[in-house]
C-alpha positions as CSV (number, residue, x, y, z in Angstrom):
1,X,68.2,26.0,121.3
2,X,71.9,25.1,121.4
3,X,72.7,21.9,123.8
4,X,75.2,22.6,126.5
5,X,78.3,21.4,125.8
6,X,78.5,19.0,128.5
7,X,75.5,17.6,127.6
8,X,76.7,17.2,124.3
9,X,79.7,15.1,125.3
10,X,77.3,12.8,127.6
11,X,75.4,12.0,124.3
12,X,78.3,11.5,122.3
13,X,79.7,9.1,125.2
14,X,77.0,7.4,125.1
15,X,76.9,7.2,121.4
16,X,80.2,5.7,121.4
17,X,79.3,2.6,124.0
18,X,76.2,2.0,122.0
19,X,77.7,1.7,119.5
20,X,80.6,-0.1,121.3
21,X,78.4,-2.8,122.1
22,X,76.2,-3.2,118.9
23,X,79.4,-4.2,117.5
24,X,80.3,-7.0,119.7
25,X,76.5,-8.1,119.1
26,X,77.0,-7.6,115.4
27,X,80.4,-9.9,115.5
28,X,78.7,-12.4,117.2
29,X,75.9,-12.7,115.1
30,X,78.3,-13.2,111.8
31,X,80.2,-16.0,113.7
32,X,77.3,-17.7,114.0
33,X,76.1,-16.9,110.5
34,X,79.3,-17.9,109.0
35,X,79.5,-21.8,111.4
36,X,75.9,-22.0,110.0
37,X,76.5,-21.8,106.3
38,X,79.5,-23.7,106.4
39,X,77.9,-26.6,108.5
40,X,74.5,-26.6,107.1
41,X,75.7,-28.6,103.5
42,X,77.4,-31.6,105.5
43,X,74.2,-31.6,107.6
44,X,72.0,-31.4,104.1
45,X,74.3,-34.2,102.8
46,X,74.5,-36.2,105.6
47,X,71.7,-35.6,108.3
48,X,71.9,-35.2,111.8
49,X,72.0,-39.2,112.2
50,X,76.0,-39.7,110.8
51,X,76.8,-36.8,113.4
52,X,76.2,-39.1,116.3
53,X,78.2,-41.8,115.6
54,X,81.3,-43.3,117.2
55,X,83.6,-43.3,114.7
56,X,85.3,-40.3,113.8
57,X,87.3,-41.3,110.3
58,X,86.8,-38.5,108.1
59,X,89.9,-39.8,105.5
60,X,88.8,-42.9,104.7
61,X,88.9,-43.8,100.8
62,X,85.9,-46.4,101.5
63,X,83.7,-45.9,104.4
64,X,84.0,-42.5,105.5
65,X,82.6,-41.8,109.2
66,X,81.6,-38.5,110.9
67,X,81.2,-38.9,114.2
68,X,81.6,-36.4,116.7
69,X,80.6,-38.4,119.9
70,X,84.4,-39.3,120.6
71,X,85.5,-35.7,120.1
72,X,83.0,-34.8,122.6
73,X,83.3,-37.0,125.3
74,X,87.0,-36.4,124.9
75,X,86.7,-32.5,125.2
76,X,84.1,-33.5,128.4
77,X,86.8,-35.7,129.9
78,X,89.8,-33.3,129.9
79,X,87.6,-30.2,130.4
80,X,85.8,-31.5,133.5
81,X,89.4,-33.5,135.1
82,X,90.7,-30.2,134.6
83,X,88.2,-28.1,136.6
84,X,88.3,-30.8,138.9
85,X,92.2,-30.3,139.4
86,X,92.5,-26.0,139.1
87,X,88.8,-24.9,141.6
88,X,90.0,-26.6,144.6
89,X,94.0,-25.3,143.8
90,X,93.1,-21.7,142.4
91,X,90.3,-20.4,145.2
92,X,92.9,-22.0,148.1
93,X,95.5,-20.2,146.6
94,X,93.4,-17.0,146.3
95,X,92.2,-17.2,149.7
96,X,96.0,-17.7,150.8
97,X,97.8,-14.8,148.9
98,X,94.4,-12.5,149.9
99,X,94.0,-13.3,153.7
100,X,97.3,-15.7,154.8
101,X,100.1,-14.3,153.0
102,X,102.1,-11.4,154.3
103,X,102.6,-8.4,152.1
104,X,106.1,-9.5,151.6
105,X,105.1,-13.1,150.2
106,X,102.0,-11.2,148.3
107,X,104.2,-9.1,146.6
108,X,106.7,-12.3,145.2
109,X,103.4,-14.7,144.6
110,X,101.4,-11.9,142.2
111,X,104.4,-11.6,139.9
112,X,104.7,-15.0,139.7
113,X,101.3,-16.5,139.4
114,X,100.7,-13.4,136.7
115,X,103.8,-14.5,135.0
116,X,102.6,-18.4,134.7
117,X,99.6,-16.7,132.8
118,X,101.7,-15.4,130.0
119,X,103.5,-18.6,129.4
120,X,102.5,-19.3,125.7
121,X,100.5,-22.3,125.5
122,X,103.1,-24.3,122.5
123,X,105.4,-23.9,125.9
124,X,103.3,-25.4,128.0
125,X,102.7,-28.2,125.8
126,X,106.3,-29.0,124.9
127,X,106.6,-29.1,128.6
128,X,104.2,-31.3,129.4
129,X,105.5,-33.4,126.4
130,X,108.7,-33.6,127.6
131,X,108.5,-33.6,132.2
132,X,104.5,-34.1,132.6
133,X,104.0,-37.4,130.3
134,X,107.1,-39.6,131.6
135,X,106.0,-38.8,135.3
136,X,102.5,-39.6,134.2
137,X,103.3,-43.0,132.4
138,X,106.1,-43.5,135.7
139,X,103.3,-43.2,138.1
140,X,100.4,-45.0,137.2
141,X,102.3,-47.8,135.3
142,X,100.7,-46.9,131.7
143,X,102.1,-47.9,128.2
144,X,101.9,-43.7,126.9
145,X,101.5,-41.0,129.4
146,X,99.8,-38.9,126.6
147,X,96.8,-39.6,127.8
148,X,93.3,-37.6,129.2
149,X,94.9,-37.0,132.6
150,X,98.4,-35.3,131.5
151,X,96.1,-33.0,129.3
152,X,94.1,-32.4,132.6
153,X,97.2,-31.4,134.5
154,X,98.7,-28.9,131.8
155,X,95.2,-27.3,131.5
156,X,94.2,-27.1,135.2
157,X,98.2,-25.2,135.2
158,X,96.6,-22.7,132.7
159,X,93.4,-22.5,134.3
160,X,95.2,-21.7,137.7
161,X,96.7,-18.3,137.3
162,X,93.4,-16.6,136.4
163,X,91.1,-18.5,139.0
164,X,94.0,-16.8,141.5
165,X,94.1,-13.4,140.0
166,X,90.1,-12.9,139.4
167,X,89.6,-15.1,142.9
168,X,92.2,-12.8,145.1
169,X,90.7,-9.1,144.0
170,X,87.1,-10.3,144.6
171,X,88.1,-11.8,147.7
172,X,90.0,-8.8,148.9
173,X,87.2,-6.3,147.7
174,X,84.8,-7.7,150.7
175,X,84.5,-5.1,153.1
176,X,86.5,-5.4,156.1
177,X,83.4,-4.6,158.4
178,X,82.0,-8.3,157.4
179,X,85.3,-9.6,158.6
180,X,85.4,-7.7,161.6
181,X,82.0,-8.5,162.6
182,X,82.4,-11.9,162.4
183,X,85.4,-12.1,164.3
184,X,83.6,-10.1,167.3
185,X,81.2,-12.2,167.4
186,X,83.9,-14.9,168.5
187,X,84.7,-16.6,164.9
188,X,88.4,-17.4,164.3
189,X,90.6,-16.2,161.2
190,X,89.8,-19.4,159.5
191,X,85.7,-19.7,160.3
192,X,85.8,-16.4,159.3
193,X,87.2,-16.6,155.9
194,X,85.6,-19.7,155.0
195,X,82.3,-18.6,157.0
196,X,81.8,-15.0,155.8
197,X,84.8,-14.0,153.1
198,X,84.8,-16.8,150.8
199,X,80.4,-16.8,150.7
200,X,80.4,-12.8,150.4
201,X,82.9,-12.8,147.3
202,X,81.3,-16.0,145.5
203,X,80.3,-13.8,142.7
204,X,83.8,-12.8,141.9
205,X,84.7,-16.6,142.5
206,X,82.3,-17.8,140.4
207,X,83.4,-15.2,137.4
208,X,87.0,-16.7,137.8
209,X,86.0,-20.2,137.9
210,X,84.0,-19.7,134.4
211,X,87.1,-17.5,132.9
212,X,89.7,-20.1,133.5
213,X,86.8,-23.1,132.0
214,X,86.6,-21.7,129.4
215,X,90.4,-21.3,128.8
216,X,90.2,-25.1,129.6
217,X,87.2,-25.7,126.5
218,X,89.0,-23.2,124.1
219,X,92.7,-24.4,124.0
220,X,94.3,-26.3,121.6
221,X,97.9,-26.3,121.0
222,X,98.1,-27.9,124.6
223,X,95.5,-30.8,124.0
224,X,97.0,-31.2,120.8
225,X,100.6,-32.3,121.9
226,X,99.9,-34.0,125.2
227,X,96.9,-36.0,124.8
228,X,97.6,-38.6,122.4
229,X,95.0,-38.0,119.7
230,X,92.8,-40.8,119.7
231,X,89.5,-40.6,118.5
232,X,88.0,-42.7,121.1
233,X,84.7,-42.8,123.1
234,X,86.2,-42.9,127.1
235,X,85.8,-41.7,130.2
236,X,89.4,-42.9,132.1
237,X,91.9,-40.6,132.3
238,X,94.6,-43.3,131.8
239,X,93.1,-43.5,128.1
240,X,94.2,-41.2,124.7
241,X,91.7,-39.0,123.7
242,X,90.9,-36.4,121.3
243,X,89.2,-33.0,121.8
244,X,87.2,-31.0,119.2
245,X,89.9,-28.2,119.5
246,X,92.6,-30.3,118.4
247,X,90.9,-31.9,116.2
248,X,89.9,-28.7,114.2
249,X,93.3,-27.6,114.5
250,X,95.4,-30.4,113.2
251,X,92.7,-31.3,110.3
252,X,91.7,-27.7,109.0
253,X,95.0,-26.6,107.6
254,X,95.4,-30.0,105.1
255,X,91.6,-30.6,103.9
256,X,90.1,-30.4,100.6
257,X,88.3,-26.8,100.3
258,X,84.4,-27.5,100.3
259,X,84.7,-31.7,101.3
260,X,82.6,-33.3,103.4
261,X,85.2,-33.3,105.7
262,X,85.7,-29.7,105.4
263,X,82.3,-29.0,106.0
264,X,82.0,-31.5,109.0
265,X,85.1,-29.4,110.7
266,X,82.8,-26.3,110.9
267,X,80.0,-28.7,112.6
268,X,82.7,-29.7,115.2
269,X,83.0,-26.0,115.6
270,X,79.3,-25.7,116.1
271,X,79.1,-27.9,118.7
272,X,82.2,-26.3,120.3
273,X,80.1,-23.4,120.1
274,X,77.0,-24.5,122.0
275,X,79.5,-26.2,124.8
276,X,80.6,-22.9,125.4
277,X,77.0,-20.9,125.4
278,X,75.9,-24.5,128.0
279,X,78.9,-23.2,130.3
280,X,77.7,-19.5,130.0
281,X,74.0,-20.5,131.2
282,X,75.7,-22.5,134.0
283,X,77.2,-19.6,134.9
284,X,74.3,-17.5,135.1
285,X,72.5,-19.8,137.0
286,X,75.0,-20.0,139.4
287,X,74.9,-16.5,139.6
288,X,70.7,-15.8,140.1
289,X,70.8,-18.8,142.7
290,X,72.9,-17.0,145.1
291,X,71.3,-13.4,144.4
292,X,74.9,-12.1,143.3
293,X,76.5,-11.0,140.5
């Protein structure tokens, strides 16, 4: 018996996304196949041991060191002073453009926050090389302003845009009866934003939040120009640090095919890899504690 032809087409559809999505799986899984086999001879050389130390000195002629604790803590550092800087900024600003703003100033702020989002990120480093760091080193008195906190600011000015654009549409997707009935029960504008609003699209905030972090973890041309590039195990802004982004970046174009310190490149990436999956359980936790999502 002949299928109908519409239920034909639902099949094929459905064909397609399967097949859509087994791809994504399957791309995955060869990412992680491909880290693995190029990690696992430093870690057959080398153990997991040399991995842990302090000292990350891969060009050494005499005492060559691995360690990726300084390119950790440095990605840590800027990744979690940058959060720190773009939540509190993005969500008020989405809350603002969604609920304050009239449709006149809506209609100048979406261009322009959407526009800041395009900004190529070599852009953004040259200017935080060139306005950012002298108004850093001005401030605070320091000897460089290349430092953990100037890498902060550029990254939470990345970060922003999407927490704004993601935050605003969830915000302004919560039905209007929650809004209403909170206001008739005698809550002002602002209790009921903060109150009923902000709570009913956390979901959407939360999404945005984890978007522009993991801009923050995966960027590299910014880190890479503004935070001075020294390997060192620290946890004040004020101080030079390195992340594992940069540090694959600036090393991987100039290193001996199949060295050590080829091989211990792709481990940094590992680990990169893993920070990233740690920030998508977060996320997910976040998500089934509050029922949403």
């Amino acid at each position: 018996m002949a299928l109908a032809p519409q239920y034909l087409k639902a099949r094929i559809i459905r064909y397609i996304f399967q097949m859509s999505a087994l791809t994504s799986v399957l791309i995955v899984a060869l990412i992680f196949l491909f880290l693995g086999r190029e990690s696992l001879p430093f870690v057959l050389r080398h153990g997991l041991s040399e991995l842990f130390g302090g000292m990350w000195n891969p060009v050494s002629f005499e005492n060559e060191q691995f360690g990726i604790i300084p390119l950790i803590t440095g990605s840590v550092l800027v990744t979690l002073l940058a959060t720190a800087i773009a939540v509190p900024f993005g969500v008020i600003g989405a809350v603002y453009i969604a609920e304050v703003a009239r449709p006149a100033e809506r209609e100048i702020w979406k261009p322009v926050i959407e526009l800041l989002a395009g900004i190529p990120s070599v852009v953004l480093g040259f200017f935080g090389l060139v306005v950012v760091a002298p108004i850093v080193k001005a401030t605070f008195g320091l000897s460089s302003g290349l430092n953990a906190l100037t890498g902060a600011l550029m990254l939470a000015l990345m970060a922003i845009p999407t927490i704004i654009t993601i935050s605003e549409d969830a915000i302004r997707n919560v039905p209007t009866s929650f809004k209403e009935a909170s206001m008739s029960l005698g809550a002002s504008r602002l209790q009921t934003i903060w109150k009923v609003t902000v709570p009913a699209a956390l979901s959407g905030i939360v999404a945005a939040v984890m978007l522009g972090v993991g801009r923050v973890v995966g960027e590299t041309m910014v880190v890479m120009m503004v935070t001075g590039n020294a390997a060192l195990i620290t946890f004040s802004p004020f101080e030079s640090v390195r992340t594992m982004t940069a540090t694959v970046a600036a090393e991987m174009g100039e290193v001996p095919f199949g060295s050590d310190h080829y091989h211990a490149l792709f481990v940094v990436g590992v680990a990169l890899l893993l920070m990233t999956f740690g920030l998508n359980m977060i996320a997910q936790k976040v998500l089934k504690k509050y029922r949403i999502g």
